[in-house]
PDB file with one MODEL, atoms N, CA, C and O in Angstrom:
MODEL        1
ATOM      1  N   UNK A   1       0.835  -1.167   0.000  1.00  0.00           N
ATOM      2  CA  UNK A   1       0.000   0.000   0.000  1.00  0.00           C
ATOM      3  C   UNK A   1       0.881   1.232   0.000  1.00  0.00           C
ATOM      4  O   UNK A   1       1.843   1.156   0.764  1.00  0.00           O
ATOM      5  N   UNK A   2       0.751   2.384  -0.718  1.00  0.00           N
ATOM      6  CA  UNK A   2       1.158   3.249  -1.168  1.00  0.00           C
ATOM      7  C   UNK A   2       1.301   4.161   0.068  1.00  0.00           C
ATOM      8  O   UNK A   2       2.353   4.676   0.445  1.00  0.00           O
ATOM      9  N   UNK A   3       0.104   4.282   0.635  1.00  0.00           N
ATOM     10  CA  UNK A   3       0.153   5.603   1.875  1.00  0.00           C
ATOM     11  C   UNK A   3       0.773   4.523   2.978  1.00  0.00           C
ATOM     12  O   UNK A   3       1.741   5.182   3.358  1.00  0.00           O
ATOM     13  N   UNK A   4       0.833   3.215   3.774  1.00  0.00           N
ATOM     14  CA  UNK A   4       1.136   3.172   4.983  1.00  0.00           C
ATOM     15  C   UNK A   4       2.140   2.184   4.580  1.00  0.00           C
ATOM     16  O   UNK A   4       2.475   1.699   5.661  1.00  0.00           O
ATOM     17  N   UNK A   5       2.661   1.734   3.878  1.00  0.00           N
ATOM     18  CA  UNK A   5       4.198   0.992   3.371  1.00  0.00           C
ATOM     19  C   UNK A   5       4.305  -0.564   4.220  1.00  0.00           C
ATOM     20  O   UNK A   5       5.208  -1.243   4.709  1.00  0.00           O
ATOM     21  N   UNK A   6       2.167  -0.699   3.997  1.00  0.00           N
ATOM     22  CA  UNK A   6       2.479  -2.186   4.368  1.00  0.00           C
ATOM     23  C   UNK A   6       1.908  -2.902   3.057  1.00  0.00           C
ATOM     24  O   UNK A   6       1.338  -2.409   2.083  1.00  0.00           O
ATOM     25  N   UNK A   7       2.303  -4.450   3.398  1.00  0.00           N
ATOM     26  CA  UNK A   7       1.805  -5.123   2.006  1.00  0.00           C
ATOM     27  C   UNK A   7       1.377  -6.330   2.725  1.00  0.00           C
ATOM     28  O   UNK A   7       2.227  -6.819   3.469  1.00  0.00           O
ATOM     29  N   UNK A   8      -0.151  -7.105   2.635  1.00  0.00           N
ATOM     30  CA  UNK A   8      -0.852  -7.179   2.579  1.00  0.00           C
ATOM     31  C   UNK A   8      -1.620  -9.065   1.825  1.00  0.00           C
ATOM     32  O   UNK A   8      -1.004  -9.414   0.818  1.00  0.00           O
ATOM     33  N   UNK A   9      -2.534  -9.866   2.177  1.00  0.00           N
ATOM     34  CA  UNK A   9      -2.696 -10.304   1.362  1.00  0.00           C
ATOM     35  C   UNK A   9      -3.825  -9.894   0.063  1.00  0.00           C
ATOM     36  O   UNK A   9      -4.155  -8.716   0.192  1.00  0.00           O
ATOM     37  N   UNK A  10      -4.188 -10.254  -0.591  1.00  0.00           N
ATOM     38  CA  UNK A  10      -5.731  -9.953  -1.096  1.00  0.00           C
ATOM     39  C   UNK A  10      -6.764 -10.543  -0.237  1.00  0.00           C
ATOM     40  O   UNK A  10      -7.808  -9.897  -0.145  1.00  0.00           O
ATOM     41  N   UNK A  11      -6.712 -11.167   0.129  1.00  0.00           N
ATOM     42  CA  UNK A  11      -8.164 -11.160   1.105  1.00  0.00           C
ATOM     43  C   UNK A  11      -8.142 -10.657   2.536  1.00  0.00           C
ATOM     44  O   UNK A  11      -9.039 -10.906   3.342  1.00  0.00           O
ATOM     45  N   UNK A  12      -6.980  -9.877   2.825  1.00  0.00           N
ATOM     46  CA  UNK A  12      -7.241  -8.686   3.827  1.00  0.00           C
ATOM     47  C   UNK A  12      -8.135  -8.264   4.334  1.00  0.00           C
ATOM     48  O   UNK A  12      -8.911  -7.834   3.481  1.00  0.00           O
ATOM     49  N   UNK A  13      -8.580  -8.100   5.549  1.00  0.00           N
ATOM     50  CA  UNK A  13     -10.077  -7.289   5.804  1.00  0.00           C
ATOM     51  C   UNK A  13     -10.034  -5.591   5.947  1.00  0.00           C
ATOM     52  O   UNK A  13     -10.872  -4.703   6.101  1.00  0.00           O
ATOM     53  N   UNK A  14      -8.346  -5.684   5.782  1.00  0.00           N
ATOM     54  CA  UNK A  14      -8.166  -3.903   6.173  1.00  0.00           C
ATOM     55  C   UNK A  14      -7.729  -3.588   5.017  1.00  0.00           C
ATOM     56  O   UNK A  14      -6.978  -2.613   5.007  1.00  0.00           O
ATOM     57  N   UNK A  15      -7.965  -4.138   3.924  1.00  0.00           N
ATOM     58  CA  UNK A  15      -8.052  -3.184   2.121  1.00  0.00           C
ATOM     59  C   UNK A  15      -7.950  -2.140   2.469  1.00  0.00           C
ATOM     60  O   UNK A  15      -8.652  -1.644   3.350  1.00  0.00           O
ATOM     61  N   UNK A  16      -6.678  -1.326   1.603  1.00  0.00           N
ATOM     62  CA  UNK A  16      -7.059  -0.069   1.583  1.00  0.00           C
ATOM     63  C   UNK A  16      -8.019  -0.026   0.214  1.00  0.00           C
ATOM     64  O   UNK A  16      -8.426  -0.981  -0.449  1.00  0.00           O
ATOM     65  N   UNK A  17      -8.276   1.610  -0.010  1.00  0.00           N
ATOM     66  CA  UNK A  17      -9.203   2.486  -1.605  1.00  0.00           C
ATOM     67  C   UNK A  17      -7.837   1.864  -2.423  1.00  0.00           C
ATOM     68  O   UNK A  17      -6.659   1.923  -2.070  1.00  0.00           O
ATOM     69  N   UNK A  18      -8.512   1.162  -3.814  1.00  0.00           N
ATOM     70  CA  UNK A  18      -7.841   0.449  -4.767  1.00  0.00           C
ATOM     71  C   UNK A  18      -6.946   1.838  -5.789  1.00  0.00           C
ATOM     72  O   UNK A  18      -6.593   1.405  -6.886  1.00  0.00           O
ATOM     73  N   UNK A  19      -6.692   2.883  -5.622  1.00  0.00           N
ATOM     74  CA  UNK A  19      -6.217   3.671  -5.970  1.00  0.00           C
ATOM     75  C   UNK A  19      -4.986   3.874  -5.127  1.00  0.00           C
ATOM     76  O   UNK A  19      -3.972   4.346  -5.643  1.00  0.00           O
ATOM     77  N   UNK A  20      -5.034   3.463  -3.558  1.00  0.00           N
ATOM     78  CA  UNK A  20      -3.520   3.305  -2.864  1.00  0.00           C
ATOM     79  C   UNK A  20      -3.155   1.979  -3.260  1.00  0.00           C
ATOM     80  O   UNK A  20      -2.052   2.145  -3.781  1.00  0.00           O
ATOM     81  N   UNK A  21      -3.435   0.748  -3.320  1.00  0.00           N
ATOM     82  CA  UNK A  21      -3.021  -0.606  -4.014  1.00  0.00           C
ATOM     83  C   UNK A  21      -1.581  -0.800  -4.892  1.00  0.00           C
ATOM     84  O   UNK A  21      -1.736  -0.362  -6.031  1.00  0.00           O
ATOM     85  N   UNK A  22      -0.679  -1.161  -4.736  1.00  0.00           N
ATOM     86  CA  UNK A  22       0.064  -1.667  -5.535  1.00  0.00           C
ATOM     87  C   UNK A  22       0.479  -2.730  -5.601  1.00  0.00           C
ATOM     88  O   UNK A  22       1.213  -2.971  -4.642  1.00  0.00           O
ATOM     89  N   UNK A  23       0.335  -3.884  -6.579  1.00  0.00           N
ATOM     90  CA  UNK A  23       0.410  -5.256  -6.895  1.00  0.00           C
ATOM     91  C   UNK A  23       2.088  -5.868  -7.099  1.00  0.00           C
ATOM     92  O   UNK A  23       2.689  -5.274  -7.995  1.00  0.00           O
ATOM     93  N   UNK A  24       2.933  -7.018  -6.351  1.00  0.00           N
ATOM     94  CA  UNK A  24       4.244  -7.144  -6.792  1.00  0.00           C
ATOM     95  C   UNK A  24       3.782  -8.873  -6.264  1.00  0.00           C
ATOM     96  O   UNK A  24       2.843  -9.398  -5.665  1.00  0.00           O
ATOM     97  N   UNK A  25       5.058  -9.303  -6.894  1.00  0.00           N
ATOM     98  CA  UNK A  25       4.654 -10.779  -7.243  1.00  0.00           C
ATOM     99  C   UNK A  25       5.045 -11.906  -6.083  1.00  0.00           C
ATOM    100  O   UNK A  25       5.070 -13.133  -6.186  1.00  0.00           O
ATOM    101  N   UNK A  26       5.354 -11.019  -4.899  1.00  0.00           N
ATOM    102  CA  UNK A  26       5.374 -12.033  -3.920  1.00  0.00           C
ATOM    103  C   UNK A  26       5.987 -10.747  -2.617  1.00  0.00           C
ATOM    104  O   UNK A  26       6.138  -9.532  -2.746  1.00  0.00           O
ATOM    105  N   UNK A  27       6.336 -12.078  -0.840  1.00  0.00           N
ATOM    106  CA  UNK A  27       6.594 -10.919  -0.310  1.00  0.00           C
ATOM    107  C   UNK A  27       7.983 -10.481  -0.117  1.00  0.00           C
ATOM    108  O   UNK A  27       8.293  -9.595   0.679  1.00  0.00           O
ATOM    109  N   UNK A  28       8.943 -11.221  -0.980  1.00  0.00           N
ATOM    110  CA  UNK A  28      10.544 -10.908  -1.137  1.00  0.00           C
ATOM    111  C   UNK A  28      10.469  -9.488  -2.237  1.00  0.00           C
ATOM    112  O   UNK A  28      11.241  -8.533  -2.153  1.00  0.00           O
ATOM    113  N   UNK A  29       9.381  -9.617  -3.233  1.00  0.00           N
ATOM    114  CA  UNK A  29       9.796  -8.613  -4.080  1.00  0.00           C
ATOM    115  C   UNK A  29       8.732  -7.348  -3.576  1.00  0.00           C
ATOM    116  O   UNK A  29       8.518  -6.450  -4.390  1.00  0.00           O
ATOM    117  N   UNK A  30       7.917  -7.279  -1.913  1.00  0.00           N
ATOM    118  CA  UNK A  30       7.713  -6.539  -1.250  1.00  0.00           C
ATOM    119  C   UNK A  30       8.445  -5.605  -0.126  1.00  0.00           C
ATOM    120  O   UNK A  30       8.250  -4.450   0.252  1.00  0.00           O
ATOM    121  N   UNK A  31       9.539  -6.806   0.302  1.00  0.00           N
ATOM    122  CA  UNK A  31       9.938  -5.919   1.099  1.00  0.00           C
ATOM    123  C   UNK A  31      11.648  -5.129   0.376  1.00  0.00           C
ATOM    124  O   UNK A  31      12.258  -4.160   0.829  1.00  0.00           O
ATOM    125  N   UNK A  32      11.970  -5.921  -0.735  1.00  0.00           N
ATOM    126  CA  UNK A  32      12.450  -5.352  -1.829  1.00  0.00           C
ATOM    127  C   UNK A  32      12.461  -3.557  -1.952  1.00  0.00           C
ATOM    128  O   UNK A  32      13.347  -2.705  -1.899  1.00  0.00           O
ATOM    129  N   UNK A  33      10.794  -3.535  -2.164  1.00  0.00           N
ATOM    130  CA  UNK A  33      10.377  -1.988  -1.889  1.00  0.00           C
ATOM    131  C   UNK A  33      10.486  -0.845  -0.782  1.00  0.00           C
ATOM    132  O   UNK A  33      10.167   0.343  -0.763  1.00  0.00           O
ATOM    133  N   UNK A  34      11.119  -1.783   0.197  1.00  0.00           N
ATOM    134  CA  UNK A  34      10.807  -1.341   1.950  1.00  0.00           C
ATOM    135  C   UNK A  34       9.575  -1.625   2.150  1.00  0.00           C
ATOM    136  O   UNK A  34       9.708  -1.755   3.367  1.00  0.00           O
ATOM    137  N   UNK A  35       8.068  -1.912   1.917  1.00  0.00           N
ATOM    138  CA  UNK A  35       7.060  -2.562   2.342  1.00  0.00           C
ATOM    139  C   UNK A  35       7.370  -3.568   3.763  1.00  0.00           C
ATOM    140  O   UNK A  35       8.294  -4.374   3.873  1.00  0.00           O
ATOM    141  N   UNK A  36       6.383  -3.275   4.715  1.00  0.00           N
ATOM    142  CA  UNK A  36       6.633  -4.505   6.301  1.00  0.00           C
ATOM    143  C   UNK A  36       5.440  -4.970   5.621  1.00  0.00           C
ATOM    144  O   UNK A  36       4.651  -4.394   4.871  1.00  0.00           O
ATOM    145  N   UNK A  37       5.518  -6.478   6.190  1.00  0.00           N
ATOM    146  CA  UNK A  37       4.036  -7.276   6.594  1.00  0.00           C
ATOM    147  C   UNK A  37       3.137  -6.574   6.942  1.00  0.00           C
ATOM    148  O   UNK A  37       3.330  -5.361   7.018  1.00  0.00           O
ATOM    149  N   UNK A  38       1.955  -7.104   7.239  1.00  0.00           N
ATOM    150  CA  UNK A  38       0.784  -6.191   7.812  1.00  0.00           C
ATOM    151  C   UNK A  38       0.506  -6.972   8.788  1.00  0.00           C
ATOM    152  O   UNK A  38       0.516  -8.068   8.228  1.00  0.00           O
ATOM    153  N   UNK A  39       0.233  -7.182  10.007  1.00  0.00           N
ATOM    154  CA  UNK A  39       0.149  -7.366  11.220  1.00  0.00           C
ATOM    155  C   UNK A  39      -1.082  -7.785  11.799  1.00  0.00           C
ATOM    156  O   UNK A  39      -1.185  -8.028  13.001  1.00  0.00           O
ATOM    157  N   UNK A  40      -2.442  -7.919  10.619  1.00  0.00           N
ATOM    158  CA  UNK A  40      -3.466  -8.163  10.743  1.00  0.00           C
ATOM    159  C   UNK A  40      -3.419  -9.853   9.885  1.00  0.00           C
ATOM    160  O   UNK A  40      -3.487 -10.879  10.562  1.00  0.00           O
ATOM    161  N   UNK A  41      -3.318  -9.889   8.613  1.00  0.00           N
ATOM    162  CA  UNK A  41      -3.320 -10.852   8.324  1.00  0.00           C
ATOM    163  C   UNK A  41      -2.252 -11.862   7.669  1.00  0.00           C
ATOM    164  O   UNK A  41      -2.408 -12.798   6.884  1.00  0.00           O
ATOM    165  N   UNK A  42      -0.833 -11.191   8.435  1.00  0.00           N
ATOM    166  CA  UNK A  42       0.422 -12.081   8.062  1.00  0.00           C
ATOM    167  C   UNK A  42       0.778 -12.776   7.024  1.00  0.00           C
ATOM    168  O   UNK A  42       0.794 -14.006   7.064  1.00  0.00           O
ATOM    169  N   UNK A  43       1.110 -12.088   5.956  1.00  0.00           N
ATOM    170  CA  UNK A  43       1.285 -12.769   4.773  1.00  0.00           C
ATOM    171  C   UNK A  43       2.790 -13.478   4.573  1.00  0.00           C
ATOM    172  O   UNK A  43       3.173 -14.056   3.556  1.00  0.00           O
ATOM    173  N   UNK A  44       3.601 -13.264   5.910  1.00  0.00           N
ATOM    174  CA  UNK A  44       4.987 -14.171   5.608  1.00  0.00           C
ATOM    175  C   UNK A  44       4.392 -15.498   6.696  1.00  0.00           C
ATOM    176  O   UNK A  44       5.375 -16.152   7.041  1.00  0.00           O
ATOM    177  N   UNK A  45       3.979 -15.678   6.894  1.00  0.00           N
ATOM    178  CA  UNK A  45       3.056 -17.065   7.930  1.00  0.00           C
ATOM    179  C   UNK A  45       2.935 -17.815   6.671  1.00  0.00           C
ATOM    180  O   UNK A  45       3.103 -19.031   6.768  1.00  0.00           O
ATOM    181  N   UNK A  46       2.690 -17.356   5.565  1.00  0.00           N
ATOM    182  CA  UNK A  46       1.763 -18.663   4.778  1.00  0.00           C
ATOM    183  C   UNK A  46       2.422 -19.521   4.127  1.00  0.00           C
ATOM    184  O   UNK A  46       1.840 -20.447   3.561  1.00  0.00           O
TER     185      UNK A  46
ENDMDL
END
């Protein structure tokens, strides 16, 4: 996510507006970006 520099799975319940969204192909080429996990639904767990 663009405004809070977390990344996320898609079925997230805390979506941000699809206009902050940015799509990358896993979470190595997330934190790549500086992107953290998101803390709600742990996408390095899976």
């Amino acid at each position: 996510m663009r405004t809070t520099g977390v990344y996320c799975r898609p079925s997230c319940a805390g979506r941000p507006d699809r206009e902050n969204v940015v799509y990358v192909s896993g979470p190595a080429a997330a934190r790549e970006l500086g992107l953290r996990a998101c803390r709600r639904c742990a996408p390095d767990d899976a």
